[in-house]
C-alpha positions in Angstrom: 98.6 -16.6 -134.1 98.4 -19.1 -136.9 97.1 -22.5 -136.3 96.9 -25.6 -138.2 97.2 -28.8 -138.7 99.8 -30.7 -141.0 99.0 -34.1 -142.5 101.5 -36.2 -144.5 100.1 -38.7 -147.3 101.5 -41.1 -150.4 102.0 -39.6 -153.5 99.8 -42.1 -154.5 97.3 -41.0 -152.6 97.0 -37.3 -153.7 94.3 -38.6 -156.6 92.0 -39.7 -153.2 92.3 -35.7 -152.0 91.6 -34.3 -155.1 88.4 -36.7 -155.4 86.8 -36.5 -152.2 83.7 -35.1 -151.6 84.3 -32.8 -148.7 86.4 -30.7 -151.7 85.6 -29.0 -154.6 87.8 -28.0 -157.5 90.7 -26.3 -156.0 90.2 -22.6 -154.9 93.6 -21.5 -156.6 97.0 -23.2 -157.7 100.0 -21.3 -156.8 103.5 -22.2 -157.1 105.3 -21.0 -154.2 109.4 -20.9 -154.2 110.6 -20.1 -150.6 114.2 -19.0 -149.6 114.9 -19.5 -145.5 117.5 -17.1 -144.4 119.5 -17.5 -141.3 123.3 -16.8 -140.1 126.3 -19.4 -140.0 125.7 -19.6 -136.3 121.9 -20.6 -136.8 120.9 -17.2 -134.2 117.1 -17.6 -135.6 116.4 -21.0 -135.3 118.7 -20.7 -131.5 116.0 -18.1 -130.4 112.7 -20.7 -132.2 112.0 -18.6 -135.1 112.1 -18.9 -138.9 112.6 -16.4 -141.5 111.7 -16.7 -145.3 110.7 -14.8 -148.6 108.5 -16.5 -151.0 107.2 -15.4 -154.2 103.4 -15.4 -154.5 101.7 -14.0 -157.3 104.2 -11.9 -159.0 105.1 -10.2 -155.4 107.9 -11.2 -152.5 106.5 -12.1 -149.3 108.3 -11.9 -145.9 107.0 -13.9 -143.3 108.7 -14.7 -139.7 107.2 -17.3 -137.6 108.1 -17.5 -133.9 107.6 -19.2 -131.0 104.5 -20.8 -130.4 103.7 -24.5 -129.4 102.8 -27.9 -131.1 100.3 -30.9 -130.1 99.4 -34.0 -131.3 100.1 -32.4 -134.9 98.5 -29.2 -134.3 100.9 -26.2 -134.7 100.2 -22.4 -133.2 102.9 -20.2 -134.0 103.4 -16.2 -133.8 103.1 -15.2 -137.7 104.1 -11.6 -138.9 104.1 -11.0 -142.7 104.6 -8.1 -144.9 105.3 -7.4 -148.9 108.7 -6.5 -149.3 110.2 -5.0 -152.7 113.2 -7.8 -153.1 113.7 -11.6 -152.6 115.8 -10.5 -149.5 114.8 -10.0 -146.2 113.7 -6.5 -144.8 114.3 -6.1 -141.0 112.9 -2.5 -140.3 109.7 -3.6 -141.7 109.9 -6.7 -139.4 110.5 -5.0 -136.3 107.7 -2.6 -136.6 105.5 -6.0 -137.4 106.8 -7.1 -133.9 106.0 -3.9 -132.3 106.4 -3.8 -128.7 107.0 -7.6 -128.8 110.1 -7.5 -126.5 110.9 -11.3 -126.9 111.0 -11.0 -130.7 112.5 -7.5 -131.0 115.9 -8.4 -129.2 116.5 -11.1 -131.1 116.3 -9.3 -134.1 118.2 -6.1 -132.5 121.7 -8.9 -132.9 124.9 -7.2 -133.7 125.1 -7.1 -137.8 122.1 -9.5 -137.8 121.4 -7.8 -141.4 124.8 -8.6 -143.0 125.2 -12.0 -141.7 121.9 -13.2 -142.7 122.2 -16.0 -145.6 119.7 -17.7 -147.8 120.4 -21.8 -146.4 117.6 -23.7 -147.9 114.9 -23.4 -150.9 111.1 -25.0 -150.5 109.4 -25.1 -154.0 106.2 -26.2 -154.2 103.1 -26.5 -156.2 100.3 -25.5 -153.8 96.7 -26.5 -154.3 94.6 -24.5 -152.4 90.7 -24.8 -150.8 88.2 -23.1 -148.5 86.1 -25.2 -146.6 83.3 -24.4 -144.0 83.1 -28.1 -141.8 80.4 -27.4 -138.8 80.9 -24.1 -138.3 84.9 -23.7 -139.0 86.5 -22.5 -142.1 89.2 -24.0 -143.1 92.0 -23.7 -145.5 93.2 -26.7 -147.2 96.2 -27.0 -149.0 98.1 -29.9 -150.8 101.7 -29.4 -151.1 103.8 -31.0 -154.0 107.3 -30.4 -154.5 111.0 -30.6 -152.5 113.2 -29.0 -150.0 117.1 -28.5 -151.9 119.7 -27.6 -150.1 123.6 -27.5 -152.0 121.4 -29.7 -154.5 120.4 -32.3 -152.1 116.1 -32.8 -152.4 113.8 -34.2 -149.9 110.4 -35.0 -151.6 107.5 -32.6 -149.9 104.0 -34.0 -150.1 101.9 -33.1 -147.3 98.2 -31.5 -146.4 98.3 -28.1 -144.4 94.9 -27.5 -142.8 94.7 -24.2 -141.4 92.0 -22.4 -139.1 90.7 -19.2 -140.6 87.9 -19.1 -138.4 86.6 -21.3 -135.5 87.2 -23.6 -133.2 90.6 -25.5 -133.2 89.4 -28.6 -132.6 87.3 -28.7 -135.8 90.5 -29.0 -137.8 90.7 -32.3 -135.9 87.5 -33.6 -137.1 87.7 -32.5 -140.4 91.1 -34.5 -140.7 89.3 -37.6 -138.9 86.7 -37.5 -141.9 89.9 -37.9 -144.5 91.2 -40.6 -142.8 88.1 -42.5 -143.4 89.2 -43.0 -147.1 93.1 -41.5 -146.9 95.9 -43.3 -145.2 97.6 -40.0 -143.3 100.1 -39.5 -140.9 100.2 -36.4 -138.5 103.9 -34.2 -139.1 105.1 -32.6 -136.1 107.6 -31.0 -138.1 107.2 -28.3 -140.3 109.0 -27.6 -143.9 111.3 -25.2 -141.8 112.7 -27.6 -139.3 113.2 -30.2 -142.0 115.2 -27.4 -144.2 117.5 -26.8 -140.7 117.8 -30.8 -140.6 119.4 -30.8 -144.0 121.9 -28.0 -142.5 122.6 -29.6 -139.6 122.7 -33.1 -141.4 121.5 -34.3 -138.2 119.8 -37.9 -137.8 116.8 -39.2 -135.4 118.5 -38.1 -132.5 116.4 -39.4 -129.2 114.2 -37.1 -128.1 113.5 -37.0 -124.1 110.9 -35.4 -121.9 111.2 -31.7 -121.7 110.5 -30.1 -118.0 107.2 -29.1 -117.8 107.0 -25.1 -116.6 103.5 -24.5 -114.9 102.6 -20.8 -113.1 102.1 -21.1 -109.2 98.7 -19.8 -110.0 97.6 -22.6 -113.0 94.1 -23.6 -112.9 93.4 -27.0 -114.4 92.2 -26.0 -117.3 95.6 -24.8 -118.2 97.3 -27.7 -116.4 95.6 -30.6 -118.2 96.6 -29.2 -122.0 100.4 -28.4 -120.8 100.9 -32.0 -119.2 99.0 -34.2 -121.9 100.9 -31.9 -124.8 104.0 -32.3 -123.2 103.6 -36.1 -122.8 102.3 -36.4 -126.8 105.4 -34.1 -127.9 108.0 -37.3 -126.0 105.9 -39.2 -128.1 105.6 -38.0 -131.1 109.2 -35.8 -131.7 110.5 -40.3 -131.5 108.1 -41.3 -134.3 110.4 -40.6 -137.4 113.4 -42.1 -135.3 111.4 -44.7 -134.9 110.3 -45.8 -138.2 113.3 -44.9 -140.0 116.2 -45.6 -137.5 117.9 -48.6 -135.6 118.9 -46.7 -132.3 116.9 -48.6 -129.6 116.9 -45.4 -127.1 114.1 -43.6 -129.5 112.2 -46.5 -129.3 113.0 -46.4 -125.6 112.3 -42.6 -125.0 109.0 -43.3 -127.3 107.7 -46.0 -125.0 108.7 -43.4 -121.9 106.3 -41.1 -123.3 103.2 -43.6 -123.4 103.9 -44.3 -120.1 103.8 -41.0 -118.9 100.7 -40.4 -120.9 98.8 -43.3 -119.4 100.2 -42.1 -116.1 98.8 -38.5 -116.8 95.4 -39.6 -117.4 95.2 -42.1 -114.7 96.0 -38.7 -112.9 93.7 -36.9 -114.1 90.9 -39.4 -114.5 89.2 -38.3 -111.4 88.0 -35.1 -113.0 88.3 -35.7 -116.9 88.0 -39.4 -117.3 89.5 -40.7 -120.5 86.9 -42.1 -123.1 87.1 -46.1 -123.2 88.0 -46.3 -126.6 90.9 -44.0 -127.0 92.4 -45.2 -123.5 92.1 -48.7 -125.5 93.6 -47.1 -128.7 96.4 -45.8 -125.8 96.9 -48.8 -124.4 97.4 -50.7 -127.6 100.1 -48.5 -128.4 101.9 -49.1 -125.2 101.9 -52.8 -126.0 102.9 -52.6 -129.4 105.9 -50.3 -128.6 106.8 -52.8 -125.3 107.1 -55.5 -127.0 109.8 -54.3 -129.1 111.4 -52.7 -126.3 111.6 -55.8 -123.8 113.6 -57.6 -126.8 116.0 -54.5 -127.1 116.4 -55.1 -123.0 117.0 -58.5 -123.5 119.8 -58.5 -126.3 121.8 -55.5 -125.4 121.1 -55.8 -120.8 120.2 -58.8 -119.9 121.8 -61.6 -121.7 125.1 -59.6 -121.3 124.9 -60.6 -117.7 125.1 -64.4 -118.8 128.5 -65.8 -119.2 129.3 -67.3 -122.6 126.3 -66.1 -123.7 126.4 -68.1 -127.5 126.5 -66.1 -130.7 123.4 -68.2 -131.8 121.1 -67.5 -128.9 122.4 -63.7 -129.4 122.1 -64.5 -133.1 118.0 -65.4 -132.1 116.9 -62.2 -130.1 118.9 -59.6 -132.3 116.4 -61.4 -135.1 113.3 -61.2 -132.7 114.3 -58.1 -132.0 114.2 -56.5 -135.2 111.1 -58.3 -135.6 109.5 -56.4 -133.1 111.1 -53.3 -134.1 109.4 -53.4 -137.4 106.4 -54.3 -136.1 106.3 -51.1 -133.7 107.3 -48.6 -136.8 104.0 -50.9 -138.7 101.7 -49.5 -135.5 103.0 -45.9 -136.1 102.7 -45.8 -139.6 98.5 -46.9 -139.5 95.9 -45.3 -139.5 94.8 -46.3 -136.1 97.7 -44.5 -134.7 97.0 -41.3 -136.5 93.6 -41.6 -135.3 94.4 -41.9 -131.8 96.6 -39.0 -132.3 94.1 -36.5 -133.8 91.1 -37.6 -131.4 93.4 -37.3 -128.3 94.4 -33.7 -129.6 90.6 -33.2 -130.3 89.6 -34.5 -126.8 92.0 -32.3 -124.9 91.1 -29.4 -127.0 87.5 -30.1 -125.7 87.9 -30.8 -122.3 90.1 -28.5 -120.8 88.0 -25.3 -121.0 85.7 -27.9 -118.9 87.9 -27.8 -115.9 88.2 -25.9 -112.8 90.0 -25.5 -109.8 93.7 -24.9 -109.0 96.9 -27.0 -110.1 98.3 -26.3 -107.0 95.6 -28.0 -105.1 95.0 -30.9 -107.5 98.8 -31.8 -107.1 98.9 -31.2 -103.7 96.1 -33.7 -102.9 96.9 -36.3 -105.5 100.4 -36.5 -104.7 99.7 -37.0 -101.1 97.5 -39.9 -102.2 99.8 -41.6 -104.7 102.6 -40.6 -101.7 100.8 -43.3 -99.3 99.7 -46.1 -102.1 103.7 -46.0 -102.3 104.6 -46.8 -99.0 101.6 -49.0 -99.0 103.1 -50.9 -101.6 106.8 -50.8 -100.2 105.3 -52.3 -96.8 103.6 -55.5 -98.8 106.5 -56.3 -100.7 108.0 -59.9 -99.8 111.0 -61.9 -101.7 108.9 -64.6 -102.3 106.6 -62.2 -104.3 107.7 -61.3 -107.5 104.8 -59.0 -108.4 104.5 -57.5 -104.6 108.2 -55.7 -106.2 106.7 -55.0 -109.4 103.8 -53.4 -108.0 105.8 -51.2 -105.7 108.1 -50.3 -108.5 104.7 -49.3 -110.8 103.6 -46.9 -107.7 107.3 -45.4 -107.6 106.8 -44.5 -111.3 103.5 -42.9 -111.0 104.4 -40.7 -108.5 107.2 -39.8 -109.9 105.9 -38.8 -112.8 103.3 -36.8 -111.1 106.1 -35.0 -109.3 108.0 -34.0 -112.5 104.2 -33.1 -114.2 104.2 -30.4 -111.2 107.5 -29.7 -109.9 107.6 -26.1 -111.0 105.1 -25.8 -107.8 107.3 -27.0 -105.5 110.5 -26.2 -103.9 114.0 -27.4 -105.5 115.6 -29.3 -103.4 112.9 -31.3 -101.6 111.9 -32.0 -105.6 115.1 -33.0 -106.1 115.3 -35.4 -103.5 112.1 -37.5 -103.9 113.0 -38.0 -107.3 116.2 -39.1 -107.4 115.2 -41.6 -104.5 112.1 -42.7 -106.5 114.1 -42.9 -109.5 116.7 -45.2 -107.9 113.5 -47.2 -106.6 112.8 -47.8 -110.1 115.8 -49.0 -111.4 116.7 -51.5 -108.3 113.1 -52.8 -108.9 113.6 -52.8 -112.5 116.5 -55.1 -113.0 114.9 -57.7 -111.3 111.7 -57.1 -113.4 114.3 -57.5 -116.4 114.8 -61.3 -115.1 111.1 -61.9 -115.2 110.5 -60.8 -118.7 113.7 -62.4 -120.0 112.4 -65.4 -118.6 109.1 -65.6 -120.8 111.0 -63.9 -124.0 113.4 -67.0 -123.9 110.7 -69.3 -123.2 108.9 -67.8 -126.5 112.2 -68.3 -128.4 111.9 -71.7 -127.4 108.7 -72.5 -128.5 110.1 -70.9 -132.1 113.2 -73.0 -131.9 113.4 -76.0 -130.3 116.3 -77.2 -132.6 118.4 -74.6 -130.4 117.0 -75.8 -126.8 120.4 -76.0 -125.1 121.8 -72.7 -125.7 118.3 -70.8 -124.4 118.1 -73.8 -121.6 121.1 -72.6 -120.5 120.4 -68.9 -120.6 116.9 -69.7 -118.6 118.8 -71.5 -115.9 121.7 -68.9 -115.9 119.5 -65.9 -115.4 117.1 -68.0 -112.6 120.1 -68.7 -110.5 121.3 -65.2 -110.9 118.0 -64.2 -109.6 117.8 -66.5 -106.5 121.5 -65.6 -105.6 121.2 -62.1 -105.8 117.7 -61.2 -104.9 116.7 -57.1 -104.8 117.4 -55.6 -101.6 114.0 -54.9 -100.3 114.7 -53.9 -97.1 116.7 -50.7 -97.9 114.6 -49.6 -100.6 111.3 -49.8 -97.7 113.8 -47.6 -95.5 113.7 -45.4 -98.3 110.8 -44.8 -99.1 109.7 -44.6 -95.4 112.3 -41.7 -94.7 110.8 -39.9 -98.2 109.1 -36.8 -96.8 107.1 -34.8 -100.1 108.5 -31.5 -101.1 106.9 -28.2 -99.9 105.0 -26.4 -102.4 106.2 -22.9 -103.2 104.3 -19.8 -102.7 
């Protein structure tokens, strides 16, 4: 299983690595040039693998990587690698590399996988290369300059690869902390591979949204904790690029999901692996910076749609806000504070799971029970006259929603099914009168910006408030509800 850790920095900033102290002269330079073979019908990538032959020094190397998982920028994939005679794939040799590897041997075993296979993409890059011992670990550390081509269409490739040799993953964590003392980085979650297949696929920043969490009906919490939290940081982090280089406000959305059922997570989890102060602070900052943005993306394309006559220059306004905060949010992802909330959450997890005892099972059982009755609890108190009593409830539907989902694998189907549909709807009744509220104050800030256009968002203001009065959230049902929600019986 390899495992490291892949960094992305300026080209400006490559003088900075090959300066700092924690390096010596470089180990070796190589210059590696990499074709990535595949068929028409993309059967590796389909099945999660990637297949290329690269020349190093003077011989071809085959190398298939498989399977495997990534979090908060580490990667851990299956590696199997042999010397082949030709800068074409071998397949015999690879299947006796797999072994008795069932997973990987059928998917190679594909009718005429052999003769459909096709080179689709080059890497070429200059590769500076250095072995580090950092408390214990070594570590390989390797600067990559160069492009992927594809049909003779370049991306520029200039990343960091740290890569464990020997140790403890989470030192590859701290040794990247120490570069970001004096080197702007960014974590990549993707690797030169699935950028190659993005140039095949010409496909954009589509939105990426939470995956369904598989657990075993006999998880412990050390195995829970690490498959939640990574599933939570891959929402997260597969919306950064989207993010920072696109306009679509659902990856922004989707992003923002993912903090949420981050802090979620840990509020879950706090009880037995309490979140340090400073990197729930770090969280939390995040969660506002990324809000912000996406209560203006609300506004323009929801909630002013649901004023009559809404004027082109108040629309004019919040599309400008808007992008404001939109390029604000891409800022937050692209410093260095957020790659260093990154690499110390990954680091923390890393650390704390092997801490943890006890089955998921129970832990879910017992916490959703709780978060069950603060529910109703909440549903009972709510009052029309209360705009936060609504708010709160619909805060309490989320969290145990998200719990559910976090451990539905443990449960039975349709009882699953059930709760969160109902919770879900809970949420969005809920929500659109929230939407009012925090139109309310984003139009009263545009105000305070523009007073020269005071009729047009007076208007809007009033609008929206009568709208609210006249067609208040139906409480009442949404308490029968949730008073008729009976949890879903665990499986066994």
């Amino acid at each position: 299983m390899e495992v490291e850790l892949k960094l992305l920095l300026a080209p400006e900033d490559n003088s900075k690595l090959l300066q700092h102290p924690l390096l010596d002269a470089p180990a070796r330079v190589q210059q590696l040039n990499a074709r990535y073979f595949d068929t028409p019908d993309l059967h590796l990538l389909r099945h999660g693998a990637g297949l290329r032959v690269r020349k190093e020094d003077g011989e071809w190397i085959q190398t298939m990587k498989a399977g495997g998982s990534v979090q908060s920028g580490l990667h851990s994939r299956n590696e199997w690698e042999c010397v082949v005679d030709r800068s074409w794939p071998r397949l015999g040799k690879l299947r006796k590399l797999v072994g008795d590897d069932e997973q990987w041997l059928s998917m190679l075993d594909a009718p005429d996988l052999k003769d459909r296979l096709e080179p689709l993409f080059l890497v070429d890059v200059e590769r500076q290369l250095w072995n580090v011992e950092s408390d214990g670990n070594r570590i390989e550390v390797a600067l990559d300059i160069g492009h992927i081509e594809r049909k003779g269409h370049k991306v520029a490739v200039n990343e960091i690869e740290l890569e464990l040799k020997d140790g403890d993953p989470a030192g590859l964590y701290a040794f990247a902390l120490q570069l970001l003392e004096d080197i702007p980085l960014r974590i990549s979650n993707i690797n030169k591979a699935q950028r190659g297949y993005m140039m095949v696929r010409a496909t954009g920043h589509a939105p990426y949204r939470a995956q369904a969490l598989e657990l075993e009906l006999d998880a412990n919490m050390s195995d829970a904790l690490p498959a939640v939290l990574g599933n939570c940081l891959e929402h997260i982090q597969r919306n950064e690029v989207a993010v920072v280089e696109g306009h679509d406000p659902e990856t922004l959305h989707q992003m923002r999901i993912g903090v949420r059922r981050l802090r979620s997570a840990l509020k879950l989890f706090a009880p037995i692996a309490p979140c340090p102060p400073a990197l729930q602070e770090d969280i939390n900052w995040l969660g506002a910076e990324l809000g912000a943005a996406r209560d203006w993306d609300v506004l323009l394309s929801s909630t002013l749609a649901r004023v009559d006559s809404a004027h082109m220059e108040l629309q004019a306004l919040a599309l400008q806000a808007a992008h404001a905060k939109r390029r604000e949010a891409a800022q937050a992802l692209l410093s260095p504070r957020y790659t260093r909330l990154m690499l110390t959450l990954g680091s923390w997890m890393l650390q704390t799971a092997p801490l943890l005892n006890g089955a998921a099972a129970q832990f879910s059982r017992q916490h959703l029970q709780h978060l069950h009755k603060s529910l109703v609890k909440r549903a009972n108190r709510m009052h029309e006259d209360d705009p936060s009593s609504a708010h709160r409830t619909r805060i309490a539907a989320k969290r145990a929603r998200y719990a559910l989902e976090f451990f539905h694998s443990l449960y039975r189907e349709k009882g699953t099914h059930k709760y969160l549909k109902t919770l879900a709807a809970t949420q969005e009744e809920l929500g659109k009168h929230n939407d009012l509220v925090v139109a309310d104050r984003l139009l009263q800030e545009l105000l305070l910006q523009h007073p020269d256009s005071a009729g047009v968002i007076q208007f809007a203001r009033g609008y929206l408030q009568a709208q609210q009065a006249t067609r208040p959230a139906g409480l009442d049902p949404i308490r029968k509800h949730l008073h008729a929600l009976r949890l879903p019986h665990a499986r066994h």
